[in-house]
C-alpha positions in Angstrom: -7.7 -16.5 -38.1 -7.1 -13.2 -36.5 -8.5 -14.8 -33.1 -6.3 -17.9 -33.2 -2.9 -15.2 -34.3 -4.5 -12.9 -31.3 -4.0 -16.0 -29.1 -0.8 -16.8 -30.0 0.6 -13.7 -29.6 -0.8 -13.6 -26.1 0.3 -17.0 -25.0 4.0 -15.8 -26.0 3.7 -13.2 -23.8 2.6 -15.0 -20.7 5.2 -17.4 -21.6 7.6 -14.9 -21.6 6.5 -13.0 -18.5 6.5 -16.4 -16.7 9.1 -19.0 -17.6 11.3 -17.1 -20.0 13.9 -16.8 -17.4 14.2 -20.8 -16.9 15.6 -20.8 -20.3 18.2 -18.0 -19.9 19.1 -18.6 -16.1 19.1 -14.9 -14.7 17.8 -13.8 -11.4 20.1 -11.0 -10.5 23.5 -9.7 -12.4 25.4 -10.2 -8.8 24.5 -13.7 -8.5 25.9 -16.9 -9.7 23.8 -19.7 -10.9 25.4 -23.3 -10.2 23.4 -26.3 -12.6 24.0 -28.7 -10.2 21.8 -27.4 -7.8 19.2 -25.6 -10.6 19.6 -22.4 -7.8 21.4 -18.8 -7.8 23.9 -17.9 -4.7 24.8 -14.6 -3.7 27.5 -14.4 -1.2 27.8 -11.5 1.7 30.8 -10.9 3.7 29.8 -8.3 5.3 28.4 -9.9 9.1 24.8 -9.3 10.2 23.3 -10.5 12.2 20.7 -13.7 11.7 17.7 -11.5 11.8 19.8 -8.7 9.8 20.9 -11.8 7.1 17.4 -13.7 6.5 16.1 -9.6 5.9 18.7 -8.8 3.6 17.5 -12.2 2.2 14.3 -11.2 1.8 14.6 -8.2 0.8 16.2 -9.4 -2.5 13.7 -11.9 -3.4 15.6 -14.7 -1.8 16.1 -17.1 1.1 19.4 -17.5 3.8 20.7 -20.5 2.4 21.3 -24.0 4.3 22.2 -27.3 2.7 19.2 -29.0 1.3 22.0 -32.2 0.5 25.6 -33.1 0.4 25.0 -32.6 -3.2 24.4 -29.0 -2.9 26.9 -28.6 0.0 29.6 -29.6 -2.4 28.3 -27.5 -5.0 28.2 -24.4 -2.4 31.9 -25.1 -0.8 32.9 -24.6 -4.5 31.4 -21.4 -4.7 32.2 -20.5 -1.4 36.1 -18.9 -2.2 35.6 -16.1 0.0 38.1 -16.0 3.0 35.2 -16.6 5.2 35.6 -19.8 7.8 32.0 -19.9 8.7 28.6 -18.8 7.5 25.3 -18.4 9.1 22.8 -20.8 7.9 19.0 -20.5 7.5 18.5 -22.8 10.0 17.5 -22.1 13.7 15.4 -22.9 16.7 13.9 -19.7 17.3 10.2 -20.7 17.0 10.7 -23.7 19.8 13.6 -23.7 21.7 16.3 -26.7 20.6 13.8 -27.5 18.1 15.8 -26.8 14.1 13.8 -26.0 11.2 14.5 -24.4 8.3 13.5 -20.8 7.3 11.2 -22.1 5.2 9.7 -24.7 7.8 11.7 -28.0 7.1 13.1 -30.0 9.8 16.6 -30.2 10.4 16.0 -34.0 9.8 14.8 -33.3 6.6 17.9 -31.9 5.3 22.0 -31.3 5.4 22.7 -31.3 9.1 26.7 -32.6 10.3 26.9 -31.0 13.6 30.6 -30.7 15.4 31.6 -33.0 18.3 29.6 -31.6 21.4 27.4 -29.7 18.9 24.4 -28.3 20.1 25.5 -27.1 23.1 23.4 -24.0 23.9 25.7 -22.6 25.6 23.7 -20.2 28.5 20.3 -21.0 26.7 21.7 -18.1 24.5 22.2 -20.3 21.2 19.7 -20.5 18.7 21.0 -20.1 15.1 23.9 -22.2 13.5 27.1 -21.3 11.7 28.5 -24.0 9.0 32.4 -24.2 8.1 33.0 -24.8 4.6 33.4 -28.3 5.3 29.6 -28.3 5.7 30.2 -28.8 10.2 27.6 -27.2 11.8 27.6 -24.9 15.8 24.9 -23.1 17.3 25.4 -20.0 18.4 23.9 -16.7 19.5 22.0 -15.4 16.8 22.9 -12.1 18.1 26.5 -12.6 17.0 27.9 -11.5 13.3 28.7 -13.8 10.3 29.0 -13.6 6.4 26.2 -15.5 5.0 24.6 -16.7 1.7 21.4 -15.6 -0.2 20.0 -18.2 -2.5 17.1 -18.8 -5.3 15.9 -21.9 -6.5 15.2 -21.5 -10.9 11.9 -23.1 -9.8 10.8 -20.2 -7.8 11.8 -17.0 -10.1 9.2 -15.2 -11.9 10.5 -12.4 -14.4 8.2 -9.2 -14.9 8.9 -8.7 -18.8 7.7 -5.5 -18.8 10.3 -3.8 -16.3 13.2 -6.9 -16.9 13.4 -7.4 -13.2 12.4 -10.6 -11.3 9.9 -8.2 -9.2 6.1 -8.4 -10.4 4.7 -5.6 -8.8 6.6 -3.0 -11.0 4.4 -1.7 -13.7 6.2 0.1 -16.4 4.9 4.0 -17.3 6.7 4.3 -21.5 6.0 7.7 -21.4 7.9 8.7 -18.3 10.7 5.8 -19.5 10.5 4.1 -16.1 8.9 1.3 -14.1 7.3 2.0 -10.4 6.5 0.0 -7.2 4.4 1.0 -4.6 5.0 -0.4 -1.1 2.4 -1.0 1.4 4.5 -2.0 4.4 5.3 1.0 6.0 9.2 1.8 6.6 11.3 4.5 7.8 13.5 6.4 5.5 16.7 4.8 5.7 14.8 1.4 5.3 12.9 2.1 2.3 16.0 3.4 0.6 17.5 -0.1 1.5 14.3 -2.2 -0.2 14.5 -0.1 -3.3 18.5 -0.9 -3.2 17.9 -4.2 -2.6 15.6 -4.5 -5.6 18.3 -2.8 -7.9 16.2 0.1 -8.2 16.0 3.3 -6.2 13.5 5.7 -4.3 11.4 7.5 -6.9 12.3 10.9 -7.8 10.0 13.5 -9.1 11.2 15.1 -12.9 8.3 16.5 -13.7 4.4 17.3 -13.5 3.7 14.3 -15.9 5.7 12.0 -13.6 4.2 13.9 -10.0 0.7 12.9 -11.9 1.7 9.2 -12.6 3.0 9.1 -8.7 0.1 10.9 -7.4 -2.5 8.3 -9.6 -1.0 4.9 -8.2 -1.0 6.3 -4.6 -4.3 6.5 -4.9 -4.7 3.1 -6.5 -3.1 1.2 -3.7 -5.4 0.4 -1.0 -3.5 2.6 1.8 -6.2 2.7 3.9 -6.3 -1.0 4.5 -2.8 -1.0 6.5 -3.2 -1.2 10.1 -0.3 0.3 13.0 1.7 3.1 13.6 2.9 5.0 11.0 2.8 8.3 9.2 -0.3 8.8 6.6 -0.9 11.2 4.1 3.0 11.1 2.8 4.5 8.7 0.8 8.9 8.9 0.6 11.0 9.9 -2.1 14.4 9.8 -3.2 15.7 13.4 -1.7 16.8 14.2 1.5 18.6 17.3 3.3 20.4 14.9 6.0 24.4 17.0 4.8 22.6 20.1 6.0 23.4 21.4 2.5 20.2 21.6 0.7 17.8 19.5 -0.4 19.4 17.0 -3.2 17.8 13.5 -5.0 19.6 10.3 -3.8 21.5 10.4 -7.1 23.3 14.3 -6.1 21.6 16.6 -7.8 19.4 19.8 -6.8 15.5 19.4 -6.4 15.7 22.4 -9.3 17.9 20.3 -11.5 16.0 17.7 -11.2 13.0 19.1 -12.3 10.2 19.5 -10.0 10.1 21.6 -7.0 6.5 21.3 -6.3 6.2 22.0 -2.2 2.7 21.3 -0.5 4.2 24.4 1.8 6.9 27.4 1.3 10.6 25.1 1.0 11.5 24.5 4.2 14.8 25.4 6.3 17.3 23.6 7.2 15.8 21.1 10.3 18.1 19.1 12.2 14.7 16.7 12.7 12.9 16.9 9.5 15.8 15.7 6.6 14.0 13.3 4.6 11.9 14.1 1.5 8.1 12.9 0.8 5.1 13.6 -0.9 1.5 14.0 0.1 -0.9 11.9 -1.8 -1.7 14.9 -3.9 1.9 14.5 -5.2 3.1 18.1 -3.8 6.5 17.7 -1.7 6.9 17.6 1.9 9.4 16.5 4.3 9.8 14.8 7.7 11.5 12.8 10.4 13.6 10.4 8.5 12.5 8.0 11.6 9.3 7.9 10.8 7.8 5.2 9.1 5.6 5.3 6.1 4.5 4.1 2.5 6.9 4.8 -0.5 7.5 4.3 -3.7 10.6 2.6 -5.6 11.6 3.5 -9.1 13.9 1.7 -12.3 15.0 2.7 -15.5 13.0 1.2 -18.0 14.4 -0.2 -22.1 11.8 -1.0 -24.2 12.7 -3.9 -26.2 16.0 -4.4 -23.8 16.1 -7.6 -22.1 18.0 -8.3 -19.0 18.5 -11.6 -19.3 20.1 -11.6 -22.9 21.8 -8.5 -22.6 20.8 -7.2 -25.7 18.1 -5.7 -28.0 
């Protein structure tokens, strides 16, 4: 009996870890989910570039939407209330030239495609990714050019980490130090890294104390650091705290490495360096500092709620 109830009990929580959300319909607070295309839509109107768009994409656990139908144009275009007349897509011809797939490897056959008169034109051999109208009419155009854009994720494809309420599976929750942590093995540069974290609605980690140094120093050695190839800085993983105003050196969130709680250097606290503003660690979780250029491993952090769930937003 206490083997069958053991059972259960765990079979609720894979259940909840894996298709809880489908039932609730969250992915992220800032986006919308439509039912008639079972998907969530995020929309940006700040330009980026293609490259800069399908990253951001990325980035947030998601994919630069295109049209899969009319079905889910329609849906889109009534979404789409932004004044914004045209959109990048996630369509492009980058891999063979004047040959359109999707960013996920469909051809443009294969899907929503309503090109303008005269449309593809590739104009100078220069035009490689396509911009819709909200009347779903597609132009190719230099993929070096700006445009507002759309993130989207299918319900299909969302996992939800129950642990750390966030559709990321890699954080693993520490009770004790109330948080949940995510150690990244593709090396990035300062200003990037604080981007991923953002992106993930969390935020580079910051040190509070010896316990949480301990924790940070432990899963740096966990992760298999020595298996990433290329040019980057090891020994040092970044941290939420920087010196780039010149004033000090403060967390991302404005307060003083003393307020904060840990002040732990590997050396004597450094000057003021007009080339080394960004904070670190070595792996022995002692601070350090560096180029804010230079690329490395890092570390993400998020407020854990036990017994708080996202999705519900309640207890």
């Amino acid at each position: 009996m206490l083997l069958k109830s053991l059972l259960i009990i765990v079979m609720l929580q894979l259940t909840s870890e894996t298709y809880g959300q489908a039932q609730k319909k969250f992915f992220r607070k800032d986006y919308t989910f439509l039912e008639e295309t079972q998907s969530f839509y995020k929309f940006f109107s700040i330009a980026k570039t293609y490259q800069e768009a399908v990253t951001t994409c990325g980035r947030q656990g998601a994919t630069l939407f295109y049209a899969e139908d009319k079905r889910e144009l329609d849906a889109v275009a009534k979404f789409w209330t932004q004044p914004r007349d045209h959109i990048f897509i996630g369509i492009s011809s980058l891999i063979s030239k004047g040959v359109f797939a999707s960013v996920d490897g469909r051809a443009l056959m294969d899907v929503y495609n309503d090109w303008l008169p005269g449309e593809p034109n590739d104009v100078n051999g220069e035009e490689s990714c396509i911009v819709m109208n909200k009347k779903g009419q597609m132009n190719d155009i230099s993929c070096n050019r700006k445009f507002p854009f759309i993130c989207k994720k299918t319900l299909a494809s969302l996992e939800w980490n129950a642990h750390c309420q966030t559709p990321y599976k890699r954080y693993i929750v520490n009770e004790d130090l109330g948080r949940c942590y995510k150690f990244f093995l593709t090396p990035m540069n300062w200003t990037e890294a604080f981007a991923v974290c953002n992106a993930e609605e969390s935020y580079l980690a910051i040190i509070n104390s010896d316990e949480e140094a301990n924790f940070l120093k432990k899963m740096t050695k966990d992760n298999p650091k020595y298996t990433v190839k290329g040019n980057y800085l090891a020994g040092v993983v970044m941290l939420g705290f920087h010196n780039r105003d010149r004033q000090g050196w403060l967390t991302i969130k404005g307060a003083t490495l003393e307020d904060s709680g840990y002040t732990q250097w590997g050396y004597a606290q450094p000057d003021v360096d007009d080339k080394y503003l960004c904070g670190a660690m070595f792996y022995n979780g002692e601070l350090t500092y560096g180029d804010c250029s230079q690329r490395s491993f890092f570390i993400c952090e998020k407020e854990y709620k036990s017994g708080f769930d996202e999705r519900f937003g309640d207890e």
